[in-house]
C-alpha positions in Angstrom: 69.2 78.9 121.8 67.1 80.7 118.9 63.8 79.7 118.8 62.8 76.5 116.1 60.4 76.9 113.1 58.6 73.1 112.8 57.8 71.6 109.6 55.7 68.8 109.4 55.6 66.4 106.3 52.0 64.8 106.7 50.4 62.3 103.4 46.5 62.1 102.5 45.7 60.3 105.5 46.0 63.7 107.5 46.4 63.5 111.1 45.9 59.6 111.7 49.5 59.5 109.7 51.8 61.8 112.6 53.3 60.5 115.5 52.2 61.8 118.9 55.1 64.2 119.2 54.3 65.8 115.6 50.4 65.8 116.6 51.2 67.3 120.1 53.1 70.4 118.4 50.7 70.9 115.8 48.0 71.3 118.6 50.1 73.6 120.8 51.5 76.0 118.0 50.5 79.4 117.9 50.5 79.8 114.7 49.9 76.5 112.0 50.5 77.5 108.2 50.1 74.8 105.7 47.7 74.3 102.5 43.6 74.7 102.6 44.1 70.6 102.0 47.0 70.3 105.3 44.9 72.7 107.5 41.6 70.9 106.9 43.2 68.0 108.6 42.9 69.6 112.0 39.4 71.1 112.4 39.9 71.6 115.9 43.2 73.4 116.2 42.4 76.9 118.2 45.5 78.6 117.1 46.1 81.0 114.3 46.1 79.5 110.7 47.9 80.9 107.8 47.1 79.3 104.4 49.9 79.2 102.0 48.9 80.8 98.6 50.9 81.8 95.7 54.1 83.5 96.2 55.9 82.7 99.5 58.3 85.6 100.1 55.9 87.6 102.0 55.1 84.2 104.2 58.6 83.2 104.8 59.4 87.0 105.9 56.3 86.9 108.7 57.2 83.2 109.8 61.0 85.4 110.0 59.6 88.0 112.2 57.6 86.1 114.9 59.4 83.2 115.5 61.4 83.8 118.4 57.8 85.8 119.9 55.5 82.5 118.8 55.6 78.8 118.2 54.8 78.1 114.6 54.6 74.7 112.5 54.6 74.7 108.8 52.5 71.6 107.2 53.9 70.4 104.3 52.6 67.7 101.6 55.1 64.6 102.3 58.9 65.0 102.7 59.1 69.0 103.0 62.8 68.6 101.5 61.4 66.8 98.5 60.4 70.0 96.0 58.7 71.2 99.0 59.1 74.4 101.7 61.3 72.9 103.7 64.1 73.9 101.9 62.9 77.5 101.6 63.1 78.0 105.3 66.0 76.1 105.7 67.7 78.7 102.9 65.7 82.1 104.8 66.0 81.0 108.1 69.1 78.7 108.6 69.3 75.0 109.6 69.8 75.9 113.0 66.3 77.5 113.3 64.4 74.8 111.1 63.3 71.6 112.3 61.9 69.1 109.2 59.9 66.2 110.5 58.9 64.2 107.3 56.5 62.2 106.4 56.7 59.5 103.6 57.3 61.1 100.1 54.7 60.9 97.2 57.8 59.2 95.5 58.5 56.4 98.2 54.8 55.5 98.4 54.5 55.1 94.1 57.4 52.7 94.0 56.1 51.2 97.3 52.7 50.4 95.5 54.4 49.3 92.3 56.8 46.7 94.0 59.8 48.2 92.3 62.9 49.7 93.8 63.6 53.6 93.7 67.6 53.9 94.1 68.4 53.6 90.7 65.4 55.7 89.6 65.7 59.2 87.2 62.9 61.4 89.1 61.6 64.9 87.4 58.9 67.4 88.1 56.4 68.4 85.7 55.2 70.1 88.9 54.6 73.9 87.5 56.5 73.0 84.6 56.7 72.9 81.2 56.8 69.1 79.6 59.5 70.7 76.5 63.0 68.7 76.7 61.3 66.2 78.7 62.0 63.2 76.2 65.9 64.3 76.1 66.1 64.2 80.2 64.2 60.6 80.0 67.0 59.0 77.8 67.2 55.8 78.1 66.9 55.7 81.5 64.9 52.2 83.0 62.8 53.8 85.9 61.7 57.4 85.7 59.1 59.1 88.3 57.3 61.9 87.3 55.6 64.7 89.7 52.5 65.8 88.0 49.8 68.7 87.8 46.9 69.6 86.1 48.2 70.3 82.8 50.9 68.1 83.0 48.4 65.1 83.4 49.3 61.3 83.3 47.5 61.0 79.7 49.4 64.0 78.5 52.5 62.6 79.8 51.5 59.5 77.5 50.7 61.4 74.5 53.5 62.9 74.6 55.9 60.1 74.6 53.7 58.6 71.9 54.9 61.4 70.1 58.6 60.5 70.3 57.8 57.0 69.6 58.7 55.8 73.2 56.8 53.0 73.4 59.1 51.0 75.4 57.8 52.3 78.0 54.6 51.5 80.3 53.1 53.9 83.2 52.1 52.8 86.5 49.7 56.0 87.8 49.3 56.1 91.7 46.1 58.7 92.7 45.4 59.6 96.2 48.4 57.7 97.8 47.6 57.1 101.1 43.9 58.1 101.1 40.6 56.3 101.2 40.2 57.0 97.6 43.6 55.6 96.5 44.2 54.0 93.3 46.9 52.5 91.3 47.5 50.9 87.7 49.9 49.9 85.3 48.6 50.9 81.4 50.2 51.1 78.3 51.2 54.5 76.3 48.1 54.2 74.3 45.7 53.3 77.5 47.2 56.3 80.0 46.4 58.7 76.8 42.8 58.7 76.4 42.0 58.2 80.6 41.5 60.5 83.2 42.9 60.5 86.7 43.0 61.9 89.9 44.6 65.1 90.3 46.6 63.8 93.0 49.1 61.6 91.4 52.4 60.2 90.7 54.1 58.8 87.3 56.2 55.9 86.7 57.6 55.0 83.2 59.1 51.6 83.3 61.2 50.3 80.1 60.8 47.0 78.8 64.4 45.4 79.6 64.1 43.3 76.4 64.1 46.7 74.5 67.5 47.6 73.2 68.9 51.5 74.0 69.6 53.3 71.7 72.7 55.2 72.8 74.0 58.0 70.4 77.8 58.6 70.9 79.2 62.0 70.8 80.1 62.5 66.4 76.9 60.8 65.4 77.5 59.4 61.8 76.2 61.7 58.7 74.1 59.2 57.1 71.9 58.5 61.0 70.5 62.0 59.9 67.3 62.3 57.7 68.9 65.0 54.7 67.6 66.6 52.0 67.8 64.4 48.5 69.7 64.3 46.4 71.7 67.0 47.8 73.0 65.1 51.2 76.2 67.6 51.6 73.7 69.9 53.3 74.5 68.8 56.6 77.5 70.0 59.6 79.6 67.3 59.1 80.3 65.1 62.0 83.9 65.9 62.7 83.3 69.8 62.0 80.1 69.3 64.5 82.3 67.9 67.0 84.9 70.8 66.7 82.1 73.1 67.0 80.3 72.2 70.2 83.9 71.8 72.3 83.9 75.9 71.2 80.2 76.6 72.4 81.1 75.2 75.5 77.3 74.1 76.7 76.2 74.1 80.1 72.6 72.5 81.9 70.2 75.2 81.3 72.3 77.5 78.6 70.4 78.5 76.3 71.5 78.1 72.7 70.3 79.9 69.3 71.2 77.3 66.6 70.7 80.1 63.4 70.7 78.0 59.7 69.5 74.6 61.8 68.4 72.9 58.7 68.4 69.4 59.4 69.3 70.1 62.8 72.5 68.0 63.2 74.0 70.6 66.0 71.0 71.1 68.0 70.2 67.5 68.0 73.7 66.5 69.7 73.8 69.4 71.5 70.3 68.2 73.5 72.1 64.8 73.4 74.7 66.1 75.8 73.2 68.6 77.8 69.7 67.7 78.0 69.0 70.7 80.0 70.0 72.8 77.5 67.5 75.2 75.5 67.9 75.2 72.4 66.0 77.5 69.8 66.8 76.8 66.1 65.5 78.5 63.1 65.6 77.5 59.6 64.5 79.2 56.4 64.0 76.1 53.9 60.6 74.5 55.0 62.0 71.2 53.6 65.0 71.2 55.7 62.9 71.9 58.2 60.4 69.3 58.1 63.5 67.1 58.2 64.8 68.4 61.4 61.7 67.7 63.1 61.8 64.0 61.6 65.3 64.0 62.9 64.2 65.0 66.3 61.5 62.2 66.8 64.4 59.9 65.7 66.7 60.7 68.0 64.2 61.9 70.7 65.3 65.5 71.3 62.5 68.5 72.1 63.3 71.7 71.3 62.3 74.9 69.4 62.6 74.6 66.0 61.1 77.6 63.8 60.7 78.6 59.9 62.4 81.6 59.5 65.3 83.7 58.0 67.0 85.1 60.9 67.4 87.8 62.4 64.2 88.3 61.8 62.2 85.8 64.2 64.9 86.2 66.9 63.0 88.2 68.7 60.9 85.4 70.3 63.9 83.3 71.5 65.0 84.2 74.9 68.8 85.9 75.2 71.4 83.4 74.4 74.6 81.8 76.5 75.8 80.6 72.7 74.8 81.1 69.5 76.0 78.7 66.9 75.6 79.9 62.9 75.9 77.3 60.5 74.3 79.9 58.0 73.1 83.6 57.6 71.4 83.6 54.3 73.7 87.0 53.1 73.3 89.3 56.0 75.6 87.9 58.4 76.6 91.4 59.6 73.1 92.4 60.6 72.8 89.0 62.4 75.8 89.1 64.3 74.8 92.9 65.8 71.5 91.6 67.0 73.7 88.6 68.6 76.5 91.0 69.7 73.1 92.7 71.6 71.5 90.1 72.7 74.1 88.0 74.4 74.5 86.9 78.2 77.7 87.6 79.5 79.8 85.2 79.3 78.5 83.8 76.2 79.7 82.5 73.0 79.5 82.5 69.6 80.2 80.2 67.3 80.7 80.4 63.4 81.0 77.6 60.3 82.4 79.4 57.3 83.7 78.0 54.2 84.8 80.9 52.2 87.3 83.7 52.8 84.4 86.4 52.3 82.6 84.9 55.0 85.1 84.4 57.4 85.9 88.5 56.6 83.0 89.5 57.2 83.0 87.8 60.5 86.0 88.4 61.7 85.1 92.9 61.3 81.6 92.6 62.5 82.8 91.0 65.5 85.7 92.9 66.3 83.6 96.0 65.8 81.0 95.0 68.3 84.1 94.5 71.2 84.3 90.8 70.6 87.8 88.9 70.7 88.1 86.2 67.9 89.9 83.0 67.7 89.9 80.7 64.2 90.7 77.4 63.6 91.3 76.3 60.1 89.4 72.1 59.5 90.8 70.1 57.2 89.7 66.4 56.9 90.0 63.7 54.9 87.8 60.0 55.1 89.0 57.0 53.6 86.8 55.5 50.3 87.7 52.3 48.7 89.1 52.1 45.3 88.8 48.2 44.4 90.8 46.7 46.7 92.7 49.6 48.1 91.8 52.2 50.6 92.4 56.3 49.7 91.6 59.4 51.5 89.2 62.1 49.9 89.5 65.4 50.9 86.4 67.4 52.5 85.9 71.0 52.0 88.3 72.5 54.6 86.1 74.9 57.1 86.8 78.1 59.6 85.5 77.6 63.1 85.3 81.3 64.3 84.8 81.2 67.9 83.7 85.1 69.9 83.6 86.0 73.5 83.6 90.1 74.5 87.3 91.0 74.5 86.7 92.3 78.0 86.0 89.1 79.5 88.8 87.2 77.6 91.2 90.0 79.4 89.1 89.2 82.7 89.6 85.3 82.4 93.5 86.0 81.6 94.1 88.2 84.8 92.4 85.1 87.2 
């Protein structure tokens, strides 16, 4: 039977919290690799110590190498399959050579000390992360626990939600859990943002039940969007913005360009149903542009959103899964060759046109850079009143051009 790796979930109270059978194989290991914090807790272990520092794919091949030679346990913060190493040995090594002994999680102890249940909660790590799209991921959701770091502090946390106006919510902060120097407390948005804590801590946003969600649907109503006065045609209209995500086809963790955002109608519903999509917008009217930030405090959606005529400013946007233009400003040609270039495989793009020129020039750039093209011509009509009758008025028909490289169109048609 190969030989078993050990890893050992242990909390703040260090050695005091293990059972005998997890103390016993700490002391009789040959080799005990944990943080400076996890090895501290056993000043009188006579084995070999490894300290776990920055990346672990040089660690993970020696723990590889000797252990069918050598007994070695692995100390890990909590439950070591809960963001920890555990699952990084289990994925090197296989289960069958990985032994997880946990102890409570960070998480269970929070909602422990806050007297709430944790089934039902949304959790997230800030953990080494960036806080952007966070407000999205939160939604509406009634419980959310947050994993936290030094720049992702509890008072940032609350600024930021201040930010998005989310000030249904109240934080409970839990420092130290399960240390002498523990300490929890429940504080209000504005409280949490001007404190400091211990850098050992865990977040919990609770919602006030007797606040109302706010739950967009999918086709969000023209007039919920701040627009530029008088001039509110300036906008993807909801059943053409519809039309045109089912083409862009949006996955958790795509990235999307969104090029001619201005009020910022696609990106907006985009984030509303993949919030962990990445969306990068840029607009060249500062007006429209200061609206599309109101609009994304309204409807609580982080993302990228910079002044600019593309394709210049493109550059700083990582490579796209879809690109969506809405418009080009007069050099669509140019724009879609940086596009064609910068694409992932597999990706999409997706075009609004409302004249025949446009829709032209399109269609040849495209088909010049190896892209197959697909159309779809929009014609809608909404009802108005007319004294006590109803009629239909005609909207501006629009092309939805959708591309995808012709070579993996032929590729999906042969599977």
């Amino acid at each position: 039977m190969p030989s078993e790796v050990m890893v050992v979930g242990i909390g703040d109270d260090g050695a005091a919290g293990l059972t005998f059978d997890a103390r016993e194989w700490v002391n009789h290991a040959d080799l005990l690799i944990g943080g400076e914090r996890q090895l501290a807790f056993f000043p009188d272990y006579k084995g070999e110590r490894r300290v776990i520092k920055g990346k672990l794919t040089e660690l993970l091949d020696d723990v590889r190498d000797v252990v069918d030679t050598r007994s070695v346990v692995v100390l890990a913060s909590g439950d070591p399959l809960f963001y920890g190493i555990g699952s990084l040995l289990v994925k090197r090594l296989g289960g069958e050579r990985v032994r997880i002994w946990p102890h409570l999680s960070s998480i269970q102890l929070a909602f422990a000390r806050c007297g709430e249940s944790w089934q039902d909660a949304q959790i997230i790590s800030l953990h080494g992360r960036k806080i952007s799209g966070l407000a999205q991921r939160i939604g509406n959701e009634t419980k959310v626990a947050l994993l936290t770091d030094a720049e992702n502090t509890p008072a940032q946390i609350a600024r930021y939600l201040l930010a998005f106006g989310m000030t249904e919510y109240t934080v409970f902060v839990a420092e130290n859990l399960g240390g002498t120097e523990e300490r929890t407390g429940r504080y209000t948005l504005a409280e949490a943002s001007t404190l400091a804590f211990a850098p050992l801590n865990v977040v919990i946003l609770l919602r006030d039940e007797k606040v109302r969600a706010t739950i967009w649907p999918l086709g969000i109503e023209d007039r919920e969007f701040f627009q530029r006065k008088p001039e509110r045609g300036l906008i993807t209209k909801k059943e053409i913005r519809v039309l045109s995500l089912t083409e862009l086809a949006l996955h958790p963790g795509d990235v999307l360009w969104d090029i001619g955002a201005c009020t910022g109608s696609v990106s907006v519903e985009a984030v509303l149903r993949v919030p962990e999509l990445q969306v990068f917008a840029i607009e060249k009217n500062t007006g429209d542009l200061a609206l599309l930030r109101t609009n994304q405090i309204k409807f609580r959606t982080d993302f990228v959103a910079v002044h600019g005529k593309a394709p210049e400013g493109l550059d700083r946007f990582p490579d796209p899964d879809a690109v969506f233009i809405g418009g080009s400003g007069g050099e669509l040609a140019e724009l879609l060759g940086v596009c064609a270039k910068r694409l992932r495989p597999k990706g999409r793009i997706v075009i609004n046109a409302v004249t025949v020129e446009t829709l032209a020039t399109a269609s040849a750039a495209l088909r010049e850079h190896g892209f197959a093209v697909a159309m779809t011509l929009v014609q809608t009509a909404r009802s108005k009143p007319i004294l006590n009758l109803t009629r239909l008025e005609g909207m501006n028909p629009v092309y939805i051009m959708k591309a995808t490289r012709a070579q993996e169109e032929e590729e999906f048609v042969d599977e």
